[in-house]
C-alpha positions in Angstrom: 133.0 119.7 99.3 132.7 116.2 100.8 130.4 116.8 103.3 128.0 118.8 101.0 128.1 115.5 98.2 127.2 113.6 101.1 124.6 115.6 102.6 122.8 115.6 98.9 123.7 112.4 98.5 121.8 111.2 101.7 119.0 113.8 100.7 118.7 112.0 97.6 118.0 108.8 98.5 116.1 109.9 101.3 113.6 111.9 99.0 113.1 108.8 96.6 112.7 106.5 99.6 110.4 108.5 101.4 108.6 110.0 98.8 107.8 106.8 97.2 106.7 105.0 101.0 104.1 107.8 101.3 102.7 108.3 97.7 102.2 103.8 97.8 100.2 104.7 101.2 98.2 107.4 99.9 94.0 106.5 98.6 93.8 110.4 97.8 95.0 110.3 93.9 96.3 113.9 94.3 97.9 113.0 97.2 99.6 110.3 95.5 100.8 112.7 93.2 102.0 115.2 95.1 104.3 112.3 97.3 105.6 110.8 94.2 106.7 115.0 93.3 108.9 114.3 96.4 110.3 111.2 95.0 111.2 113.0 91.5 112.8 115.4 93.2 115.5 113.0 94.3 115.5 111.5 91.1 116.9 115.3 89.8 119.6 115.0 92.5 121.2 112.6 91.2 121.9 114.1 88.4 122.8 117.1 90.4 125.9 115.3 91.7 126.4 114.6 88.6 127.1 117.8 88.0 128.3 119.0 84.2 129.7 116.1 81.9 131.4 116.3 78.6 128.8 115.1 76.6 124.7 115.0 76.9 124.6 111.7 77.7 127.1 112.3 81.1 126.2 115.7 81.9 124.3 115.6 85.0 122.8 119.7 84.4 120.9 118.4 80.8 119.5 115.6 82.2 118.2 117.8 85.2 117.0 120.1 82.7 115.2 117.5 80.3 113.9 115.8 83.2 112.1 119.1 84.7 110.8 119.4 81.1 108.9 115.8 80.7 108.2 115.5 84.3 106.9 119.0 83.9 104.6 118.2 80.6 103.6 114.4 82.7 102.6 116.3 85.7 100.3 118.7 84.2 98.6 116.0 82.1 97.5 114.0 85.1 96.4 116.9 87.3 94.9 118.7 84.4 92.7 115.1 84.1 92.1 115.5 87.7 90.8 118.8 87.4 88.4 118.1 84.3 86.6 115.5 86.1 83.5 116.1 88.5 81.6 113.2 90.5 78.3 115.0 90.5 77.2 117.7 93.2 76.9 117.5 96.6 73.8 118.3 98.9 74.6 122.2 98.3 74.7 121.7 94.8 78.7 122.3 94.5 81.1 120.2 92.7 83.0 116.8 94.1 86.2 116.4 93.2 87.5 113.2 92.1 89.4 111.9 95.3 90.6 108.3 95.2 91.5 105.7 92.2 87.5 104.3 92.5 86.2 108.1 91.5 88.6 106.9 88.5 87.1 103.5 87.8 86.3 103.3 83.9 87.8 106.6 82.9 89.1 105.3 79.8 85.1 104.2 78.7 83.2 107.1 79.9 85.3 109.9 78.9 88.0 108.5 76.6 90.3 111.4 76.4 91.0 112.1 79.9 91.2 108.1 80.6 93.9 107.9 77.9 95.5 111.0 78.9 96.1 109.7 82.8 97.0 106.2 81.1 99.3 108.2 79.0 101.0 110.4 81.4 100.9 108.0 84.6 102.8 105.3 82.4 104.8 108.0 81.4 105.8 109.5 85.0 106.9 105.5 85.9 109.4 105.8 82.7 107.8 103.5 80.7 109.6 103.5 77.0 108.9 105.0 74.3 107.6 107.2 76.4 108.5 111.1 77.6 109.3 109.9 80.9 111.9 107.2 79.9 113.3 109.5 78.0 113.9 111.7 80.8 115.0 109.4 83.1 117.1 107.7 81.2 120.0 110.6 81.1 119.8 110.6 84.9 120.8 106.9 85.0 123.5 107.7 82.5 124.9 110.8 84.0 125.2 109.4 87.2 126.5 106.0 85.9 129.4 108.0 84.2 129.7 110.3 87.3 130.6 107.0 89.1 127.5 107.3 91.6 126.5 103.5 90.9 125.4 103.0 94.7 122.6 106.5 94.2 121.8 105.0 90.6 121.2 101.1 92.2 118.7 103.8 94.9 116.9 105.6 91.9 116.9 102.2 90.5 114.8 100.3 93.1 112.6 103.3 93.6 111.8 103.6 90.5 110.4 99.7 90.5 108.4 100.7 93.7 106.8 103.4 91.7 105.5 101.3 89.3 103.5 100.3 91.7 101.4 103.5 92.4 101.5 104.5 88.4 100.4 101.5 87.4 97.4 101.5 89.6 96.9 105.5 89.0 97.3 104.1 84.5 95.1 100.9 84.9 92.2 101.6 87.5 90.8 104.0 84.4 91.9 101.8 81.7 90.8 97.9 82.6 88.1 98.3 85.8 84.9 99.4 84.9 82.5 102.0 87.2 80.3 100.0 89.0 77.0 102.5 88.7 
């Protein structure tokens, strides 16, 4: 049993680490996103070794749940954004997607629902409270606080400071810098 907590417990914080160093050198928004699904995926572990508590507020399996939930409902709000957004045509008349944070320049003035909605949900993937994302994060800390996994919580921790980074970039570039057209 010892060798498997460590093994996760290595996977863990190598997942957040890793995940987060490639989604903050990523220009391809999608990209970004699909680095930082990496990095939540560690977050989950941690609350795997967790494992079941005697309360919601220590059990490691709910807050695994939850957070498959919110990150689930965050996810799909910022990809669906992606999706609904077109930069024009291209010299055979088919559709560009939007690729980097500059196709998302403005967002929040041109087509205020989808700007608000990636403001929304990228604020909400970093944890911000009152947000859905704090909310699911937050049991993860707790679970694996009470679990006694201080040194993986410290890890989730610190990566979750580094992604701030990328989500504030990804919840700002649509909200405060204007399209320069």
């Amino acid at each position: 049993p010892y060798l498997l907590w460590l093994m996760i417990w290595v996977i863990a914080a190598l997942t957040m680490t890793i995940g987060n160093v490639l989604a903050l050198l990523q220009r391809s928004v999608k990209r970004m996103l699909a680095y930082s699904s990496i990095t939540h995926s560690g977050y989950m572990l941690v609350g795997v070794l967790a494992g079941p508590g005697d309360s919601a507020s220590t059990s490691g399996v709910s807050a695994v749940l939850f957070y498959l939930l919110a990150y689930g409902v965050m996810n799909a709000g910022t990809f669906a954004v992606l999706a609904a957004l077109e930069r024009g045509t291209d010299a055979e008349g088919q559709p560009v997607e939007v690729e980097t944070l500059d196709d998302l320049r403005g967002l929040c003035a041109s087509h205020p629902l989808l700007g608000w909605t990636m403001v929304v949900c990228s604020l909400s993937l970093l944890g911000l409270p009152p947000l859905l994302g704090f909310f699911g994060k937050l049991p993860l800390f707790t679970s694996g606080i009470a679990a006694g996994q201080i040194t993986l919580v410290v890890v989730l921790g610190l990566n979750s400071a580094i992604a701030a980074f990328y989500y504030l970039r990804l919840a700002f570039t649509p909200l405060l810098e204007s399209r320069d057209e």
